[in-house]
ZAMARGU-4260 file (C-alpha; in steps of 0.2 Angstrom, whole numbers, plus 5000, padded with zeros to 4 digits):
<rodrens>
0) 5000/4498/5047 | 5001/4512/5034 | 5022/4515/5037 | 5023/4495/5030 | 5017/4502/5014
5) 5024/4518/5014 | 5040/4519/5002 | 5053/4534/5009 | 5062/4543/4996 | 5080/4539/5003
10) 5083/4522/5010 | 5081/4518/5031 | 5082/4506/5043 | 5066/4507/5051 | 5051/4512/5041
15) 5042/4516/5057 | 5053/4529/5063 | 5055/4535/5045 | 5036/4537/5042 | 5033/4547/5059
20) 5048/4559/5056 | 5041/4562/5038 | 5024/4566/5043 | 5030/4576/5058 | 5039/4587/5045
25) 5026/4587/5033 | 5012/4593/5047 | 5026/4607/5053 | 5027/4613/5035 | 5007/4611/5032
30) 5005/4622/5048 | 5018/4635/5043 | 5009/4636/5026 | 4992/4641/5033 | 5001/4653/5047
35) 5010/4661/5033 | 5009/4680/5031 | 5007/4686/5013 | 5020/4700/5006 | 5007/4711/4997
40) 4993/4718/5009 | 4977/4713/4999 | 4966/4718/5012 | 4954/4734/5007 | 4957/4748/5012
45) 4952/4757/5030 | 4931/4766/5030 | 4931/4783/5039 | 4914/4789/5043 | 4914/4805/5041
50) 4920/4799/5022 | 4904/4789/5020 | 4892/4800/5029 | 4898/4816/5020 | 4892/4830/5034
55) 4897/4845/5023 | 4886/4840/5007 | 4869/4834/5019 | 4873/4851/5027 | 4873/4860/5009
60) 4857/4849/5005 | 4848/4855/5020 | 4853/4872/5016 | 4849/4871/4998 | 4830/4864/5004
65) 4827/4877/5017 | 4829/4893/5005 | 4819/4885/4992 | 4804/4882/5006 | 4807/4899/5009
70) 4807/4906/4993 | 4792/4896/4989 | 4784/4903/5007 | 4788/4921/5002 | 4781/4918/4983
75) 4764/4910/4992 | 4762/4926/5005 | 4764/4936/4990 | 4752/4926/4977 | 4736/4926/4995
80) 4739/4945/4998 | 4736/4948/4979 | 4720/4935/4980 | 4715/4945/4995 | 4714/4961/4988
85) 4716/4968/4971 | 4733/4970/4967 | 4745/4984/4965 | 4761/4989/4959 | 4776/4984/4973
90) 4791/4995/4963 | 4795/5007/4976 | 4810/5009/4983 | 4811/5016/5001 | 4827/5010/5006
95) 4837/5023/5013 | 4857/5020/5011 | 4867/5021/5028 | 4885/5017/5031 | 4890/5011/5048
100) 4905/5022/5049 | 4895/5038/5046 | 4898/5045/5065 | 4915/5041/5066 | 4920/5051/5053
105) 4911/5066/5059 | 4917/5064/5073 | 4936/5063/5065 | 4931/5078/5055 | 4926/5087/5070
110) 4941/5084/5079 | 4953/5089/5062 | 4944/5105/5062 | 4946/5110/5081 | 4964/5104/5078
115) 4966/5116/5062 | 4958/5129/5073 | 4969/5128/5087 | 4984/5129/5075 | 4977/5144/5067
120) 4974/5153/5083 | 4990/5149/5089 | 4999/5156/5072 | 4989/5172/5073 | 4994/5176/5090
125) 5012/5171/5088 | 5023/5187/5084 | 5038/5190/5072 | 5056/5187/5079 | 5064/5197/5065
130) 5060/5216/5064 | 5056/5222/5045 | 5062/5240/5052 | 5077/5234/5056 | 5081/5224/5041
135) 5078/5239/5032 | 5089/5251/5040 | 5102/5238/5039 | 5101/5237/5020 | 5102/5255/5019
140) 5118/5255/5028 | 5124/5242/5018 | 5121/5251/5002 | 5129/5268/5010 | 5147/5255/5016
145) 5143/5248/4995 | 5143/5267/4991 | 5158/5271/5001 | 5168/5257/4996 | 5163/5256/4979
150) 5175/5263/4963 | 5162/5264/4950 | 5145/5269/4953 | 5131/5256/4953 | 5120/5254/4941
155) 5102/5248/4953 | 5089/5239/4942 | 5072/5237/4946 | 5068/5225/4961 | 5053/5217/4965
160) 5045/5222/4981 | 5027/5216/4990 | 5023/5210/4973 | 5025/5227/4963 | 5041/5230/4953
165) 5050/5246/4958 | 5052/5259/4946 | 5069/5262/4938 | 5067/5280/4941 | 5072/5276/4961
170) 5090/5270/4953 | 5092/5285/4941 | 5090/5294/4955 | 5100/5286/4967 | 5114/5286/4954
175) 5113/5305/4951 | 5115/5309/4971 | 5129/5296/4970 | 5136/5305/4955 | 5136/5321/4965
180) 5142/5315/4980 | 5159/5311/4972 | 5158/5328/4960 | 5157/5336/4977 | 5171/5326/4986
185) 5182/5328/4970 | 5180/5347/4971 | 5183/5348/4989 | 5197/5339/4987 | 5204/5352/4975
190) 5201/5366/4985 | 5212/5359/4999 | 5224/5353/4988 | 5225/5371/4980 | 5223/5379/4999
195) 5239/5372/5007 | 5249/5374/4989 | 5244/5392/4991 | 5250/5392/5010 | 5268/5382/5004
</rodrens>
């Protein structure tokens, strides 16, 4: 009997009909409401464990504990051997300092040195390819074809030989024979010259 007093908003036939569509509708939209997602995601946010357990810092902890008991082990053994007996002075120092690569490079050093020995013995028994003889008697003909060639004589200046410097006495010398060889070719000269004018 509630549709007889139920007054629609807009005017009907049958207020029956008009109260059971209304309240149809107004269910639908009561059940849309509460099905409703919201826009803005309020719900906290997601737990890890590992965030709230915290493995690494329980690990430092335990770490941290077990040297102290340690230390405070060490200090103990130390403080009942003093009880025990009557003390002593612990300043020595007996460590003896070793390097882990100390073999290997001997070993390297061993090798380098048969290396360098082999090198050695092999530059030792190697012979010249160039003759100092020969070099020498080639620069001797090269200064007589100098000689021979040459209008002026040549004044020679000291020249530095195994690490001793030569002394200019050698070029005076050298120049004076030179001087004399061409006196004696000019003379000779003149005597044939004089010769066959004698025998015209």
């Amino acid at each position: 009997m509630q549709h007889q007093a139920y007054q629609p908003v807009l005017p009907c036939v049958n207020k029956y009909l008009q109260y059971r569509w209304d309240k149809n509708c107004y269910e639908m939209h009561r059940s849309k409401v509460k099905s409703a997602k919201p826009t803005i995601n309020t719900t906290p946010p997601k737990t890890y464990g590992h965030l709230l357990v915290k493995f690494k810092k329980r690990q430092l902890e335990e770490e941290r504990v077990s040297r102290i008991e340690r230390d405070n082990q060490m200090l103990l053994d130390k403080m009942s051997h003093i009880m025990q007996t009557n003390g002593g002075v612990d300043c020595r120092n007996d460590y003896v300092k070793k390097s882990l690569g100390t073999e290997k490079r001997q070993l390297e050093l061993l090798r380098i040195a048969k290396e360098n020995e082999w090198i050695l013995q092999r530059l030792s028994s190697c012979r010249p390819r160039y003759s100092v003889h020969v070099w020498h008697e080639q620069w001797l003909k090269n200064l007589e074809l100098m000689e021979n060639i040459g209008r002026y004589p040549r004044l020679y200046t000291a020249q530095q030989t195994d690490g001793k410097v030569e002394n200019k006495k050698y070029a005076k010398n050298e120049d004076e024979r030179s001087a004399n060889t061409r006196n004696e070719r000019k003379e000779n000269d003149k005597k044939t010259k004089v010769t066959s004018e004698d025998e015209a």
